[in-house]
C-alpha positions as CSV (number, residue, x, y, z in Angstrom):
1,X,0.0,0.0,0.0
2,X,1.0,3.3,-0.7
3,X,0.4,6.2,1.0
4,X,0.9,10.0,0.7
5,X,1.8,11.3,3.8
6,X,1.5,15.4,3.4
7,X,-1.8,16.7,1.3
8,X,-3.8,19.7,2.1
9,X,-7.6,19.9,2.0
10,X,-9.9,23.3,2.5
11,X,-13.6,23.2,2.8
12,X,-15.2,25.3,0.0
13,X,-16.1,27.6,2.3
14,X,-15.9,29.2,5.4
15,X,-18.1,30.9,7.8
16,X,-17.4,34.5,8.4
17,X,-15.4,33.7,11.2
18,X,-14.0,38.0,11.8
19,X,-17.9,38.5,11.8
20,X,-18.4,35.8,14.6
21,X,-15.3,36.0,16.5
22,X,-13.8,39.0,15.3
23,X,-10.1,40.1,13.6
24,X,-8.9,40.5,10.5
25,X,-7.1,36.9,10.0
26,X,-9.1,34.6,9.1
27,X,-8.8,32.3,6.0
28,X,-10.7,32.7,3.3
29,X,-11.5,31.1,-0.4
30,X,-11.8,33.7,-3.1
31,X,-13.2,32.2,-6.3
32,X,-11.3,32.5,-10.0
33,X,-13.8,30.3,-11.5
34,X,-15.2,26.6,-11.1
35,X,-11.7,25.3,-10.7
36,X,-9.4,28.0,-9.0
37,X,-9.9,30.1,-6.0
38,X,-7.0,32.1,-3.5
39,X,-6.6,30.8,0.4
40,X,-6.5,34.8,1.7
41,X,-5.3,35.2,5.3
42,X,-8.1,38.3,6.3
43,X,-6.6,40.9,2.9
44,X,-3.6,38.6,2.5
45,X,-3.2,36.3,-0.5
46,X,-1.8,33.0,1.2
47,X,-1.7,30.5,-2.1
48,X,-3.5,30.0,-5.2
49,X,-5.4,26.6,-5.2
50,X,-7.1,24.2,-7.8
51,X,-10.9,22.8,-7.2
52,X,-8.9,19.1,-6.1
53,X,-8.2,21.3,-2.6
54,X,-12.1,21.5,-1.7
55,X,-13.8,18.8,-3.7
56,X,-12.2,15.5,-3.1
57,X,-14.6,14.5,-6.3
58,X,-12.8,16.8,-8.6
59,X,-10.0,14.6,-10.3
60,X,-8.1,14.1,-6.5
61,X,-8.7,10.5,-6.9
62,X,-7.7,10.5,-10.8
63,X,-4.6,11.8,-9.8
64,X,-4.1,9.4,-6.7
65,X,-4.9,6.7,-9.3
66,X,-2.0,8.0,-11.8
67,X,0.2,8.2,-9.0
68,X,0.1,5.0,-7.5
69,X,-1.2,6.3,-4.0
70,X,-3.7,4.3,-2.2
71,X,-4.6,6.4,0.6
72,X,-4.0,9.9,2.0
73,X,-3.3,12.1,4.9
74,X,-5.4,14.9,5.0
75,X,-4.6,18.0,6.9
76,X,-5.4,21.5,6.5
77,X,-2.7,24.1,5.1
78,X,-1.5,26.0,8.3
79,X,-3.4,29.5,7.3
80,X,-6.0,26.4,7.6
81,X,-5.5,25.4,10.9
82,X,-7.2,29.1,12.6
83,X,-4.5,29.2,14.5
84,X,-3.1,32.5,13.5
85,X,-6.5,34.1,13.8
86,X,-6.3,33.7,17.3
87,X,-9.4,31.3,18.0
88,X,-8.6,29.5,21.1
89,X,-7.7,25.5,21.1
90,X,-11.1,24.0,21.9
91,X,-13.0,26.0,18.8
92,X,-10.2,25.5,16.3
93,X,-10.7,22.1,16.8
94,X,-14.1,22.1,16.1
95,X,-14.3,24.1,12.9
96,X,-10.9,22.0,11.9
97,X,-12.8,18.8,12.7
98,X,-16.2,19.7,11.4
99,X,-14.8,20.9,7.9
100,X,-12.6,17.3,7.8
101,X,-15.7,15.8,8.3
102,X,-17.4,17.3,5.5
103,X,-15.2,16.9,3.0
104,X,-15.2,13.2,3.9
105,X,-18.7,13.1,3.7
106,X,-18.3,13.9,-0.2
């Protein structure tokens, strides 16, 4: 079995978190079109990403095919993880959690 070790997921989207918690950090997919959006941290642009980051669906699996890989490790990229928006421990867990969940759901 073969297994990738380090890949990145996002949920499509999130929910306003500087509206519900407040700050300007918070991550943030801005849409290009079907297949591209930017991860923003708050006004920053963190990375450009392609639709296989937030729809598992969306060719992820073609390309694990192609590769060989059987299985993944999925983790959020670190702008991804809340962390540096400030939320404290027990909610970024939550969210982190809730928005893995989802996207396993798919």
């Amino acid at each position: 079995m073969r297994i990738d070790p380090h890949t990145h997921v996002v949920p499509p989207r999130w929910e306003d978190f500087a509206a519900r918690y407040g700050g300007g950090r918070w991550p943030r997919l801005v849409p290009r079109d079907a297949c591209r959006a930017t991860l923003m941290t708050g006004s920053e642009r963190f990375r450009e990403l392609t639709r296989q980051a937030w729809d598992p669906a969306a060719r992820r699996i073609e390309g694990m095919d192609r590769l060989g890989i059987d299985r993944q490790v999925l983790s959020p990229p670190p702008v991804g993880t809340l962390e540096a928006a400030g939320l404290d421990p027990a909610a970024r867990a939550a969210v982190e959690g809730g928005n893995a969940a989802r996207l396993l759901s798919l």
